[in-house]
Backbone as a printed PyTorch tensor [residue, N CA C, xyz], in Angstrom:
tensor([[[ -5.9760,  -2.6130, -35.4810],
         [ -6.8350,  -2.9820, -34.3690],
         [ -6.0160,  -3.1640, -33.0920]],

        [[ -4.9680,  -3.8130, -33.1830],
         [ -3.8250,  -3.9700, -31.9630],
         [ -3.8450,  -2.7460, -31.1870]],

        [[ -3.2060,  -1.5350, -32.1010],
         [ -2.4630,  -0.4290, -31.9140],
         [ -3.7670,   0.0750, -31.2550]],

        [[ -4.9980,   0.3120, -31.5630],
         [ -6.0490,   0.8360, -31.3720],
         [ -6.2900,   0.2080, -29.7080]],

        [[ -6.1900,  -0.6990, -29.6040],
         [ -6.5970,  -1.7810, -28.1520],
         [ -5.9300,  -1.2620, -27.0480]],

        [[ -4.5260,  -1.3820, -27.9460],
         [ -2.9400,  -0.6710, -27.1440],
         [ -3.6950,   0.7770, -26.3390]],

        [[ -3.9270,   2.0140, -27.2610],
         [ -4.5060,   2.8340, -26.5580],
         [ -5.3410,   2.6420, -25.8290]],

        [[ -6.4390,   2.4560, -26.2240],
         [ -7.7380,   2.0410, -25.3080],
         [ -7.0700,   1.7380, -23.5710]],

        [[ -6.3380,   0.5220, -23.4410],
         [ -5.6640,   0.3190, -22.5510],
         [ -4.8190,   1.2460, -22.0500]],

        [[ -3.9240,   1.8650, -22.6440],
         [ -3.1660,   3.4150, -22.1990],
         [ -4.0700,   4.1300, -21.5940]],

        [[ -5.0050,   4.6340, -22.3760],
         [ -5.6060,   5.9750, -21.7770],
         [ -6.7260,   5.6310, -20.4930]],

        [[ -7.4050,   4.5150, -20.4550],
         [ -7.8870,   3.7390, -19.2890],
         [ -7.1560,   3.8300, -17.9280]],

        [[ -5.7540,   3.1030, -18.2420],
         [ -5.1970,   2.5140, -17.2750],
         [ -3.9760,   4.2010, -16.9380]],

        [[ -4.2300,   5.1280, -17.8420],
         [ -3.2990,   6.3280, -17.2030],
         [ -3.7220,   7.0430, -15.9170]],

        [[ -4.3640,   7.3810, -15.3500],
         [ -4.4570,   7.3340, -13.8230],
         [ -3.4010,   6.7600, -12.7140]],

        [[ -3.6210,   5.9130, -13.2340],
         [ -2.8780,   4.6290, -12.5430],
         [ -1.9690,   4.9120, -12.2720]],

        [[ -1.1270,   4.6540, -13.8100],
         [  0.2250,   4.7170, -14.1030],
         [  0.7790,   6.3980, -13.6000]],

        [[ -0.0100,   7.2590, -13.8600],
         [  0.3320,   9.0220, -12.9570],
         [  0.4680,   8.2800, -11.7850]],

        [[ -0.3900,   8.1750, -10.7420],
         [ -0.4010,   8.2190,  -9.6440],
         [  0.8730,   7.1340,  -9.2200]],

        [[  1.2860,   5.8330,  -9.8760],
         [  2.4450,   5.0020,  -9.5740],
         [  3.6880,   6.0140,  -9.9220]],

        [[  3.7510,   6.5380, -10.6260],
         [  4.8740,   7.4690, -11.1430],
         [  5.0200,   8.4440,  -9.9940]],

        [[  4.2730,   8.9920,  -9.7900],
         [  4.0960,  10.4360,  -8.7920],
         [  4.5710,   9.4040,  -7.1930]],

        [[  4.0180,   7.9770,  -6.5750],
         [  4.2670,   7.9870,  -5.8870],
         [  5.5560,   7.1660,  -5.6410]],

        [[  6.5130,   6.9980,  -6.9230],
         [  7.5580,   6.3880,  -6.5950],
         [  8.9280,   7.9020,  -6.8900]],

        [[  7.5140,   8.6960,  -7.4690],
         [  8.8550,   9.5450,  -7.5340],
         [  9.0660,  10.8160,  -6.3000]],

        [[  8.2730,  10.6280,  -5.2510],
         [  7.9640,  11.0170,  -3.7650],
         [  8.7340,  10.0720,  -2.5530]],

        [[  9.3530,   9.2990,  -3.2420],
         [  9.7570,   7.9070,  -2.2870],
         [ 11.3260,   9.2690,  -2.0890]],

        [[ 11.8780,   9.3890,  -1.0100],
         [ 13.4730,  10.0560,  -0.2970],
         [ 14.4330,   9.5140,  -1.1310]],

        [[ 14.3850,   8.1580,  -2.1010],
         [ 15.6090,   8.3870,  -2.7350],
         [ 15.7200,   8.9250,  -4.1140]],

        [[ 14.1980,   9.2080,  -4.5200],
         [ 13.5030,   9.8080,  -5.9650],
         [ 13.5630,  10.9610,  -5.8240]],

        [[ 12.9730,  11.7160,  -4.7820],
         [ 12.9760,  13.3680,  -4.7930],
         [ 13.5900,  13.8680,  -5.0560]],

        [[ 14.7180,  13.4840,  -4.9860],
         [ 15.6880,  15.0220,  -5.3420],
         [ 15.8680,  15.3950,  -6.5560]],

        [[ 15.6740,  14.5150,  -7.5030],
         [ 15.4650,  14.4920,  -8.8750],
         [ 14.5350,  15.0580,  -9.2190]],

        [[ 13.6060,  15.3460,  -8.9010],
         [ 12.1560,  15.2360,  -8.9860],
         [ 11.6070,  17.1440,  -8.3780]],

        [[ 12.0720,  16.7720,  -7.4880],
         [ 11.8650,  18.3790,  -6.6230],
         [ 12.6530,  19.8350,  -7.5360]],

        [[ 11.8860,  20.1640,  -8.2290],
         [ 12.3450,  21.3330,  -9.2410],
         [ 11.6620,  22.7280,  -8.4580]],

        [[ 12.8110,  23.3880,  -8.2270],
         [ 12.2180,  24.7990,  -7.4670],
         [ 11.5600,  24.7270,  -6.5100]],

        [[ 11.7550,  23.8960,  -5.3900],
         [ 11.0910,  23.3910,  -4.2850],
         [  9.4220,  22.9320,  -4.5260]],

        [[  9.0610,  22.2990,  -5.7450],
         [  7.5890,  21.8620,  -6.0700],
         [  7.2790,  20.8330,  -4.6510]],

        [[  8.1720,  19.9750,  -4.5620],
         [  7.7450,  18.6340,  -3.6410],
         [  7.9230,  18.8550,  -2.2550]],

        [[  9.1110,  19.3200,  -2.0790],
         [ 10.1870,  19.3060,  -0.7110],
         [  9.5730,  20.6300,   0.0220]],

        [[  8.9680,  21.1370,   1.0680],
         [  9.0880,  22.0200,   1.8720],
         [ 10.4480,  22.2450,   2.6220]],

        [[ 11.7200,  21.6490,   2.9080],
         [ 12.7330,  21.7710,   3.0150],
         [ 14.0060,  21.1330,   2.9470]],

        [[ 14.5530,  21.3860,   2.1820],
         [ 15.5290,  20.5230,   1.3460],
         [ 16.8060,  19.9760,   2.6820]],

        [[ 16.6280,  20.3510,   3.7260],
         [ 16.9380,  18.7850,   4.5060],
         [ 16.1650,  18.0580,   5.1630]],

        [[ 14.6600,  18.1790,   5.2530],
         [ 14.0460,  17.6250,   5.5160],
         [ 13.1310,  17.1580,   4.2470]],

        [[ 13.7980,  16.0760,   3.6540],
         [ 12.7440,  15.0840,   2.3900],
         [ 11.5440,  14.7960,   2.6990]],

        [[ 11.4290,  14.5830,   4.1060],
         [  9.9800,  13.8020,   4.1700],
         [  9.0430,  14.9820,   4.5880]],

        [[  9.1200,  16.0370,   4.5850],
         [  8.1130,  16.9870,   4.4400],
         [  7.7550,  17.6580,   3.0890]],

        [[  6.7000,  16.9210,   2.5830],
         [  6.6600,  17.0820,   1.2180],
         [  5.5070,  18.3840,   1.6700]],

        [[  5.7800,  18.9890,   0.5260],
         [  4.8590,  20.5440,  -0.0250],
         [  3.3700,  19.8850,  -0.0810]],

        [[  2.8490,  20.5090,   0.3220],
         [  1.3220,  20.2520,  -0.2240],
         [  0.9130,  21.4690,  -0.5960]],

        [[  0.8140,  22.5150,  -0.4420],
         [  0.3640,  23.4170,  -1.5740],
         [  0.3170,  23.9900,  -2.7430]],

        [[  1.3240,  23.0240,  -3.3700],
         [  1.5440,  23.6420,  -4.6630],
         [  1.3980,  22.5250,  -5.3840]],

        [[  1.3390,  21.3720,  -5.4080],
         [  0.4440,  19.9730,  -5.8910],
         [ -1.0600,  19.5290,  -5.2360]],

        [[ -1.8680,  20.2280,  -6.0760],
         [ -3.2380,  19.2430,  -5.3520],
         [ -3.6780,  18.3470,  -5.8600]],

        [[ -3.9120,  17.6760,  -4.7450],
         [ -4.5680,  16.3370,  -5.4640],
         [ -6.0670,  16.3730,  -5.6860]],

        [[ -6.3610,  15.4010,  -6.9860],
         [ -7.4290,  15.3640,  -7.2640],
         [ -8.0900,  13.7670,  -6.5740]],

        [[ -9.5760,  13.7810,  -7.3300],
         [-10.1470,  12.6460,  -6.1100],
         [ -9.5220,  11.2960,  -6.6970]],

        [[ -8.7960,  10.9130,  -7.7790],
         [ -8.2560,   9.7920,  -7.8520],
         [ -6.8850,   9.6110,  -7.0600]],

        [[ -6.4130,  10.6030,  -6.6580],
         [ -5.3260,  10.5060,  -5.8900],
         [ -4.1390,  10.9070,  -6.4800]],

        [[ -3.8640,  11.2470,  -7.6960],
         [ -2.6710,  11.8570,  -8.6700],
         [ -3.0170,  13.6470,  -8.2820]],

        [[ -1.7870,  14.0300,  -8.3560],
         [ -1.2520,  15.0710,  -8.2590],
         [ -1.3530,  16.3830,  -9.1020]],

        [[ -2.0720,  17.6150,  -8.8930],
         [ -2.1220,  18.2890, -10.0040],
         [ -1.2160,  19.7200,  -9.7620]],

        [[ -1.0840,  20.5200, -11.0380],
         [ -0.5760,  22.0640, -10.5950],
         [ -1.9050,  22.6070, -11.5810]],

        [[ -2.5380,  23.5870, -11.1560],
         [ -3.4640,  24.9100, -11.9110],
         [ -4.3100,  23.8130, -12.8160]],

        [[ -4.6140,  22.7150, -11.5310],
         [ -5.4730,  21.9300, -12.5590],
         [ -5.0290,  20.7110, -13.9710]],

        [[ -3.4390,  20.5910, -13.8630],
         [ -2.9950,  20.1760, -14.7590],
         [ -2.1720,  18.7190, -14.3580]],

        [[ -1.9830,  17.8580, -14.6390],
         [ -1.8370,  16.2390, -13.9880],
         [ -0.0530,  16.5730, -14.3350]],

        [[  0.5830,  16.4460, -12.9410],
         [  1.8540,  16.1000, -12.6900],
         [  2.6960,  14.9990, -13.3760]],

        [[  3.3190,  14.9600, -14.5440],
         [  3.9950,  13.8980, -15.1810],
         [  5.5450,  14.1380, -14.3460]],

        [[  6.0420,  13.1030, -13.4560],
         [  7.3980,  13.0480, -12.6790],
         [  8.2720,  12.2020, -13.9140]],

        [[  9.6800,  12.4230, -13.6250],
         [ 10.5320,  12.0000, -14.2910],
         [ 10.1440,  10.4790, -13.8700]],

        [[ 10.0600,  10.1290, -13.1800],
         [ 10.0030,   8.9100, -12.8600],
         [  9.5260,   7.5680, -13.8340]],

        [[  9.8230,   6.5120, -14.4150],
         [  9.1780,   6.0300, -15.7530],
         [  9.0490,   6.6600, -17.1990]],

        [[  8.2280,   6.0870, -17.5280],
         [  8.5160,   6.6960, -19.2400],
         [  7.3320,   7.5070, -19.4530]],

        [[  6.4840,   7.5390, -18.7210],
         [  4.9420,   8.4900, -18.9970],
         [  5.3610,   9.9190, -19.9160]],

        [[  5.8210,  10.3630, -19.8390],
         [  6.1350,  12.2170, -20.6500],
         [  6.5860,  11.1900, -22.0610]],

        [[  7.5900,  10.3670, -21.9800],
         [  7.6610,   9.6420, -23.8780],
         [  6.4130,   9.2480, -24.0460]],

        [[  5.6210,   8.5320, -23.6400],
         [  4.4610,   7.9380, -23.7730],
         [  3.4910,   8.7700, -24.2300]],

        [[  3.1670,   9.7790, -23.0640],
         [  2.1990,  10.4080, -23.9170],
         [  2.2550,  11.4500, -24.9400]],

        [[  4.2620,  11.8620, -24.8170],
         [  4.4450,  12.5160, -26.2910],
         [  4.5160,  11.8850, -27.6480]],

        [[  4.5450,  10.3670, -27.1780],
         [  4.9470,   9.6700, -28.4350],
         [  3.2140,   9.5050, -29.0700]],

        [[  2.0330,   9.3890, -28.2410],
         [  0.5260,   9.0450, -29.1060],
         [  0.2280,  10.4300, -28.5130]],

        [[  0.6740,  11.4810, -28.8310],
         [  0.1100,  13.0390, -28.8390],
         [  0.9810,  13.5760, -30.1140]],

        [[  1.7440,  12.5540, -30.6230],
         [  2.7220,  13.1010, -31.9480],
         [  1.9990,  12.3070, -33.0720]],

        [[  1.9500,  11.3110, -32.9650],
         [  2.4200,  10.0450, -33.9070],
         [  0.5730,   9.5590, -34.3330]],

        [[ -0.1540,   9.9020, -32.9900],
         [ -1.3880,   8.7850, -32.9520],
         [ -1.9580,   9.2430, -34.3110]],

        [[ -2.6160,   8.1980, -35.0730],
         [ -3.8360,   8.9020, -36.4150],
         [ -4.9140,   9.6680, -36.1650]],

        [[ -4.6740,   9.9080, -34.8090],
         [ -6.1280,  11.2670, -34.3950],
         [ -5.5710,  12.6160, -33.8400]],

        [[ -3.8070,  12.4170, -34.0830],
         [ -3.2030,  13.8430, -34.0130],
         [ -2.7600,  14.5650, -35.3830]],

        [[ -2.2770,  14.3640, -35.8860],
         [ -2.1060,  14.2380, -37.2000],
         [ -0.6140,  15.2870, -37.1610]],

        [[  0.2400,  14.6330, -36.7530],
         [  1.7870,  15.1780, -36.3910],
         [  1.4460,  16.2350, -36.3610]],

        [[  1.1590,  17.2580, -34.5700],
         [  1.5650,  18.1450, -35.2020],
         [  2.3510,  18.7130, -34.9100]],

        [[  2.9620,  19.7940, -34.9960],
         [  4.1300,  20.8360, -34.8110],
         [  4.7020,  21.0430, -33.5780]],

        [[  5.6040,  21.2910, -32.5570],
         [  5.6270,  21.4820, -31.5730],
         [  5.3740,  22.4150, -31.1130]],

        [[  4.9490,  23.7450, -31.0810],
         [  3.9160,  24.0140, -30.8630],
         [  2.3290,  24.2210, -30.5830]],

        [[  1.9830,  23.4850, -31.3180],
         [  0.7390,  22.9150, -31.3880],
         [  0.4590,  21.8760, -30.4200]],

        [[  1.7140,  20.9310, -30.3090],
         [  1.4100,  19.9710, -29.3020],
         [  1.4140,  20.6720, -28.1510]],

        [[  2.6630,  21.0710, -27.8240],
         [  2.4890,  22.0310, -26.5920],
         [  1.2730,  22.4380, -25.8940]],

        [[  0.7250,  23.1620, -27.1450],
         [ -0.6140,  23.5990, -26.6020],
         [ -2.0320,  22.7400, -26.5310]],

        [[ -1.5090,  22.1460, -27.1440],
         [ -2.8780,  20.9520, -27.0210],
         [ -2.1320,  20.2070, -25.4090]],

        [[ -0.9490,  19.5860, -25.2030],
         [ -0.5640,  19.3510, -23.9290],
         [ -0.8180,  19.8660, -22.9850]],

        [[ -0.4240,  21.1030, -22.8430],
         [ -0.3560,  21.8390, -21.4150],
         [ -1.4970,  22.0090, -21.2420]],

        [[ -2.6220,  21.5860, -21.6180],
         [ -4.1390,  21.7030, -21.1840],
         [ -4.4060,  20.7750, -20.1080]],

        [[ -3.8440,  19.7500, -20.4030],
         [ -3.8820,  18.6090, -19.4490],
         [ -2.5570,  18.1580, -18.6080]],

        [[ -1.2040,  18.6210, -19.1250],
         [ -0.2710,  18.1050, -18.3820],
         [  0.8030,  19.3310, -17.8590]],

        [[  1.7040,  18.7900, -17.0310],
         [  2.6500,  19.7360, -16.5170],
         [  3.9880,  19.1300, -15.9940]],

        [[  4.7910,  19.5030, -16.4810],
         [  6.1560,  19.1030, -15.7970],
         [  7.3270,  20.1590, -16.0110]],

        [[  8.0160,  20.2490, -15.5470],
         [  9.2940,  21.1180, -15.8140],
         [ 10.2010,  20.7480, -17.0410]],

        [[ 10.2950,  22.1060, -18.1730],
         [ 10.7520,  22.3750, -19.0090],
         [ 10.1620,  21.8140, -19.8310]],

        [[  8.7880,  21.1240, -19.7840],
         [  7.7790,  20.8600, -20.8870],
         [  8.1220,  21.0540, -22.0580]],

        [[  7.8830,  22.1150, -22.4650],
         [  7.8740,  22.6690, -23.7520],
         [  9.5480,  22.9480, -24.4530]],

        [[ 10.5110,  22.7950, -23.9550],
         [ 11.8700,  22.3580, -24.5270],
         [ 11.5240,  20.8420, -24.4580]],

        [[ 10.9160,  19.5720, -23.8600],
         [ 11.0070,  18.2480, -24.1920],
         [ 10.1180,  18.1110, -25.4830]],

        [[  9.3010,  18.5060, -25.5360],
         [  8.5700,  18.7290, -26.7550],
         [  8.8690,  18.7520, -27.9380]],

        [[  9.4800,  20.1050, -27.8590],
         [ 10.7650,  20.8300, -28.9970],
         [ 11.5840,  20.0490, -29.2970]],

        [[ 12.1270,  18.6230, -28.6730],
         [ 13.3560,  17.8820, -28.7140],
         [ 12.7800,  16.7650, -29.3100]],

        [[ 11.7950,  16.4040, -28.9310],
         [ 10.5010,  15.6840, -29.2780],
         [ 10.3960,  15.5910, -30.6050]],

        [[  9.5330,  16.4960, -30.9220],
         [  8.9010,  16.5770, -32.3070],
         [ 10.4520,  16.7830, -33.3120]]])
């Protein structure tokens, strides 16, 4: 029942936690970490001109690519939701592949699918 609550609360309160992630990992001393193949930065000496066309935002205010919610290095969110997309009793471990593809429906980050692989 705990563990069950635990989620409930996770998947509620994940919005949130995207959009805190995304906007601490947009802060000039986070980006550079963060900015993979110029996703964030429109020009890499100018930090504070962040890209807007290639992240849109949706109406809660988190960040998407092709429709898919931006997980930033920033915090633990990508363990988090690989750890109850592996482990939860309504996934039923599966393969990394499988997760993958059940993931990338909803999420996106760089080199995804090698963290996965390392993952599982």
């Amino acid at each position: 029942m705990r563990q069950r609550r635990w989620l409930e609360l996770l998947i509620l309160d994940l919005p949130k936690q995207i959009l805190n992630a995304q906007t601490e990992a947009r802060k000039p001393e986070n980006i550079k970490n963060e900015d993979v193949g110029g996703m964030l930065v429109e020009n890499a000496k100018n930090p504070e001109a962040i890209r807007t066309e290639k992240l849109e935002p949706r109406a809660d205010g988190t960040l998407c690519l092709n429709g898919r919610s931006w997980l930033p290095c920033y915090g633990s969110l990508r363990t988090v939701i690989m750890h109850e997309s592996h482990k939860s009793k309504y996934s039923i471990h599966p393969g990394s592949d499988k997760m993958y593809q059940d993931m990338k429906k909803l999420y996106w980050w760089p080199n995804m699918k090698a963290d996965i692989a390392t993952y599982v």
